[in-house]
N, C-alpha and C positions, 0 to 999 in steps of 0.2 A: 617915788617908786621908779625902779630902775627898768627902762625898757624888757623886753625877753631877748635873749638871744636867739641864733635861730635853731636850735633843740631843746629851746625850755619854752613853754607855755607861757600864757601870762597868766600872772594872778588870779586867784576867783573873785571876782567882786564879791562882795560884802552884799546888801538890802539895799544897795546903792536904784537907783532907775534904768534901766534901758538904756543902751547908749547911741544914736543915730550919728554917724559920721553922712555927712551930704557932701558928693565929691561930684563938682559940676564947676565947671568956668565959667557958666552966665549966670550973670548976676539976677534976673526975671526967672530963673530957672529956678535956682537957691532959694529965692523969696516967697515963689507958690509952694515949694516944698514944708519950708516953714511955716508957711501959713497952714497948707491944710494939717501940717503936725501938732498946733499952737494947742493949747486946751489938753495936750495929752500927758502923760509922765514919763515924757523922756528926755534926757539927756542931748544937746543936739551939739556937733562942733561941726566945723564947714572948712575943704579944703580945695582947692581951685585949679591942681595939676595932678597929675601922677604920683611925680613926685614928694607933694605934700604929702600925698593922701598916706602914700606909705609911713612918710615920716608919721603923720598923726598918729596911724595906726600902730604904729611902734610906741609912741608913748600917753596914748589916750585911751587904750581896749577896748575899741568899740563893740558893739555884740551885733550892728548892723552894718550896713554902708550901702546907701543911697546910690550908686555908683555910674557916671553917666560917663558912656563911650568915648566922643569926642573931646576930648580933653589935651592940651598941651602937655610938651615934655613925653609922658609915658599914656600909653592911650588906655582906657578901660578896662580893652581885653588883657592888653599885657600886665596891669595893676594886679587883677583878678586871676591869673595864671600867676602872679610871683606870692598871692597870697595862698593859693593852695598849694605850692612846691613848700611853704615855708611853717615846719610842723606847730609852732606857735601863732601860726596865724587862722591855719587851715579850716579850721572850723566858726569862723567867722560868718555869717551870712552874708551874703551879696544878692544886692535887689540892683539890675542894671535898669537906667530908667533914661531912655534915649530915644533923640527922633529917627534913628533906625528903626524900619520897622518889614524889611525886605526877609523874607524865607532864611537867607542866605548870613544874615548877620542873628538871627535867634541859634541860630545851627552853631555861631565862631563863637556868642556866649555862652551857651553851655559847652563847647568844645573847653574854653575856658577856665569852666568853672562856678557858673552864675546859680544859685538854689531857685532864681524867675528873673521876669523878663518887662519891665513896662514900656510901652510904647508913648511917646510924647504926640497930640497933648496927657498930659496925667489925670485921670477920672479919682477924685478925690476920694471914694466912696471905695474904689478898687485899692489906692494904693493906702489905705488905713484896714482894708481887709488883707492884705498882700504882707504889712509891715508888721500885724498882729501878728496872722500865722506864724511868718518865717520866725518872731521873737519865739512866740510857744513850742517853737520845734526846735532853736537852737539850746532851749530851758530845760527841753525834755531829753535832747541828748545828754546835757552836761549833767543829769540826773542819772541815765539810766550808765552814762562814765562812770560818776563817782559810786553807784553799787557797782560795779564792774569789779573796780578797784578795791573796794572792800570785800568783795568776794575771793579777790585773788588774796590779799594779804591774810586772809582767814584759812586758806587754805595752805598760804609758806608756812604758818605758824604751826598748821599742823592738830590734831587732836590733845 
């Protein structure tokens, strides 16, 4: 599958599961994430920079991303600001899940662009209520999209 460019969408998955990208540099960080995700149906791939993350998300569509601030290379907030300038990304959910937890830096991720916000340590119980949601709400947009779109082409076509 060919990446999206950046004015084409990607692909719709298929019946495929959930896809969890977890973008964090510590490795004890990565590991409780997975664990408390283990037993569920999703999809999980793991990237360790900025940089990665984007790359993954170019060629793996994640429908999530675990997304933790302090990161090398490209930092979180900037990750999460190039994915909503980018209309094939933009609708992507982002969970920032970092030991920021000052006024001051909830304020720069949703400045950013963040759909929520977890603070480290991670309450297991929160972030599987937190990762449900945001999936069911990125499900329900790309539903209430595709009648969108079939609305509009029922109406080019005309009577």
């Amino acid at each position: 599958m060919q990446p999206p460019t950046p004015n084409q969408p990607a692909p719709a998955p298929s019946t495929r599961p959930p896809r969890i990208l977890i973008a964090d540099d510590t490795p004890e960080a990565v590991e409780l994430l997975e664990a408390y995700l283990a037993g569920t149906d999703y999809e999980m791939a793991i990237a360790t920079d900025g940089e990665e993350t984007l790359a993954r998300v170019a060629d793996w569509h994640p429908d999530l991303i675990l997304l933790d601030v302090m990161m090398p290379k490209i930092s979180g907030f900037e990750v999460c600001k190039r994915l909503r300038a980018n209309p094939a990304t933009r609708d992507i959910a982002v969970l920032m899940v970092t030991a920021l937890d000052q006024t001051s830096d909830v304020e720069r991720a949703v400045e950013a662009g963040t759909d929520d916000f977890l603070s480290k340590p991670i309450n297991k119980t929160e972030l599987l209520l937190t990762v449900r949601n945001l999936l069911a709400a990125r499900q329900n947009k790309k539903g209430i999209d595709r009648a969108l779109d079939y609305f509009d082409s029922m109406q080019r076509e005309g009577p």
